[in-house]
Structure formats: C-alpha cells, structure tokens
N, C-alpha and C positions, 0 to 999 in steps of 0.2 A: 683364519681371519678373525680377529677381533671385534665383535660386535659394539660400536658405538652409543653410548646412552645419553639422550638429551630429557633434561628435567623442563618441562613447562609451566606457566602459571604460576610465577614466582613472584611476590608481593610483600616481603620482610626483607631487611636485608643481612637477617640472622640465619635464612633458608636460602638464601644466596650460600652463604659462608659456608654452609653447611654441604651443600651439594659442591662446592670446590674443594673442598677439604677430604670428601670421597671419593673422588675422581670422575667425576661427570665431565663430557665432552662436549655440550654444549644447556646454553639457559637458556628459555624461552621465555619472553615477557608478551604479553595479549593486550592488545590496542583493539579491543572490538566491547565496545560499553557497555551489552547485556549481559557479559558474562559475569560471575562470581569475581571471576579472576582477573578483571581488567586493571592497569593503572594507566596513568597518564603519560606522556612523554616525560612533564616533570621527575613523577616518581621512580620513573623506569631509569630517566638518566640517574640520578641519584643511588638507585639499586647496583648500577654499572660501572661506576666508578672502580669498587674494588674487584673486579672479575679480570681475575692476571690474563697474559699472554696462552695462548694455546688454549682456550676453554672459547668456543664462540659463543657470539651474544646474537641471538635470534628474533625477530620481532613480527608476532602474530596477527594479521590483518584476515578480516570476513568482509569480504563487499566495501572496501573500502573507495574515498574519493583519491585522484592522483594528490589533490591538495593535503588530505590526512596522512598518506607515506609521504610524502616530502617532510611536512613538518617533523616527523619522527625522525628521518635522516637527520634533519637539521639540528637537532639535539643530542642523536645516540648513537653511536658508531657500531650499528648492527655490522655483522658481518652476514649475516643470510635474513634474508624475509621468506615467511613463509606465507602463503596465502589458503585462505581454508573453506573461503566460498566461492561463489561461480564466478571467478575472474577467467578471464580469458588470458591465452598462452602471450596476446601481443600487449596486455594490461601489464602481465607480469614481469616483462622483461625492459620495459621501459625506464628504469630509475639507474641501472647501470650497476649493478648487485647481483650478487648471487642470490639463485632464489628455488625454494620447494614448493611444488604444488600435495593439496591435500584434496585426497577423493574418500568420499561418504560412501559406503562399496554396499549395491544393492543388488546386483544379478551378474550374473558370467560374464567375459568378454568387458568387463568395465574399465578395468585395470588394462590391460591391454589396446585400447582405444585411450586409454588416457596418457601412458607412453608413447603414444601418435600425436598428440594434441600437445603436451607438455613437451615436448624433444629435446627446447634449448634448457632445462630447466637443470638444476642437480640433483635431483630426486624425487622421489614420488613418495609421498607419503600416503597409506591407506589407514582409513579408519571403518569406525562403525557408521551407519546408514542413523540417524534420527528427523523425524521429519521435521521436527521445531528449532534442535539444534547444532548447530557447526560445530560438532567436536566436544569433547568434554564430557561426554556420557555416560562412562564408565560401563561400556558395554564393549562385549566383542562380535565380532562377524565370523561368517565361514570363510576360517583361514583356506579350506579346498577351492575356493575363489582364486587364492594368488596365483600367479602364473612361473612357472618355474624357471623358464628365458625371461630376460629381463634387462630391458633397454638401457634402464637408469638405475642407481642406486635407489632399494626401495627400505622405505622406514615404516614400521610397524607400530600402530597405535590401539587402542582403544581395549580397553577393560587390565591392562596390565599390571600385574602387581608381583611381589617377591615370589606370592605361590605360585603363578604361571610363566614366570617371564622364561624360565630356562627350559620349559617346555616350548615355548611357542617360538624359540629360537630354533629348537634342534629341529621342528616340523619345519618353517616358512626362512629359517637362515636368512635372517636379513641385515642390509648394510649398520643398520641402529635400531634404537625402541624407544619410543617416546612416551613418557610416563608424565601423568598430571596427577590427578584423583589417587592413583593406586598408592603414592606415597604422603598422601595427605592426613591431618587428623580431622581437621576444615574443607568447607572450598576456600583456597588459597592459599591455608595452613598447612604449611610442609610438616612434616615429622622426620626427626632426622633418624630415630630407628631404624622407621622403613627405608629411607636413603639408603642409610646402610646396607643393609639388606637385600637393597633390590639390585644395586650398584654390583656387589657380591654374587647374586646371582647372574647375573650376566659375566662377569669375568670367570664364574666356576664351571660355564660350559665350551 
C-alpha cells in the first residue's frame, strides 16, 4: 500500500505549487487564529484556486463555532475538514463533508477509544500531546501507543521530517503522514527541498 502524504500549514501560493508539483496528496490550510500558520477564508480561497483535480483541499479547524466552518464552506471547496480540538463526534459530522478527527495522544488505550467515539469519521489522526497547543509542535509521541487493529484509516503526525518519515512508516504503517514544521524553513514557510525530500521518502519505502 501506498502511503499518502498530506502537506499542512500552507500560506504562499509558491508552497502550494510546490507541494503539487511533488506529488502530495492532499493540502491543508488552518482556520484556527493562534497559530503561525493560520489564514483566512479569503487567503485560503485564493491559495486554492490553482490546486488541480485529485490533490484534496483540507481545512483545519481547533474548537470552532458551527458559524466559522459554514463560512469557510461557503468560500472554499474543501474536500475534508479536519478538526483538531475537543469537538465532539455529532459537532463533526454535521456540515455534510467528509471529515478527520485529530487526537493529542497521552496514555494507552486513547487511540482505541477514539475509534469508538470518531466511527462515522474517515480517519483518525494521532499526534503529539502538548498542553497549550493543538498541533504543530514538532514533537513526536510514543508511536508503541498505536494500536495495530484499527477501525479507521489512521494518519500520522507530529515531529516528522525527511530523516524519520520512512522509519516511522515501516514501524506504525499508516494510511498517510501529515507534515507541517518538518518541511518548513519558517512557521509557515515551506521549503521546497524538504518537500522534496520528504515526498521521496515516503514513496522510497
């Protein structure tokens, strides 16, 4: 199986270009305001414009209102929302989209209860545990947390970069790997090097 790569935190739309030009399988853009890496509906629709057929366009929500995804609908033709703070399973599925939850992975059994909770969802995504923020950390967890059965497609986050991605594929085999920070020179500055790079390493295992 093919491991899927999704670039997040995309805010140029030179690092747009760049990550379709490598073959990434899906963009993420962050609607959540604290972060580095947030833009607007405006900028994100404008980011989106040129992102061809077969690449999805994902849009990142932390504790949002129903009023703040509507409005993002209403401008951007996401194909998946992902939500990455404590929304609930009937918050998420409300809008009529396909949608990933993200879980903050702090002790055993998390992941496995969150495949209970998430059900109707298309994936699970796991990251690193930080107590102040949703994501973005550039840290990883203990992958011996993941669970080997696995309900949903699961996506791998947190501390990834060219040097580990193809290790932490052959341990945890997961459906994608979701990279922000690890192919940045910025927060928000892509580098398309690393792109390269990191893109490369996941198709080289």
């Amino acid at each position: 199986m093919s491991t899927r790569v999704k670039i997040c935190g995309l805010t140029r739309a030179e690092d747009v270009h760049a990550c379709v030009s490598q073959g990434a399988d899906a963009l993420g853009f962050v609607f959540y305001g604290p972060s580095p890496r947030a833009v607007t509906p405006e900028q994100a629709e404008r980011l989106a414009r040129d992102i061809p057929a077969f690449v999805s366009v994902v849009g990142l929500f932390v504790n949002p209102t129903e009023a703040e995804v509507r409005e993002v609908l209403g401008r951007l033709p996401l194909d998946l929302l992902q939500f990455h703070g404590d929304e609930s399973a009937e918050f998420c599925n409300q809008f009529g989209r396909r949608w990933i939850k993200a879980v903050r992975v702090r002790h055993a059994g998390q992941i496995e209860q969150a495949f209970k909770d998430y059900s109707r969802a298309s994936g699970l995504l796991v990251d690193a545990w930080d107590p102040d923020r949703y994501g973005g950390t550039g840290q990883q967890f203990n992958w011996d947390l993941i669970p080997a059965e696995r309900a949903l497609p699961l996506i791998l986050a947190g501390g990834l970069s060219s040097d580990n991605v193809a290790g932490a594929i052959g341990k945890v085999r997961p459906w994608a790997v979701d990279v922000s920070g690890g192919v940045e020179k910025n927060k928000g500055i892509k580098d398309i090097e690393k792109i390269c790079d990191f893109i490369k390493e996941v198709h080289r295992v």
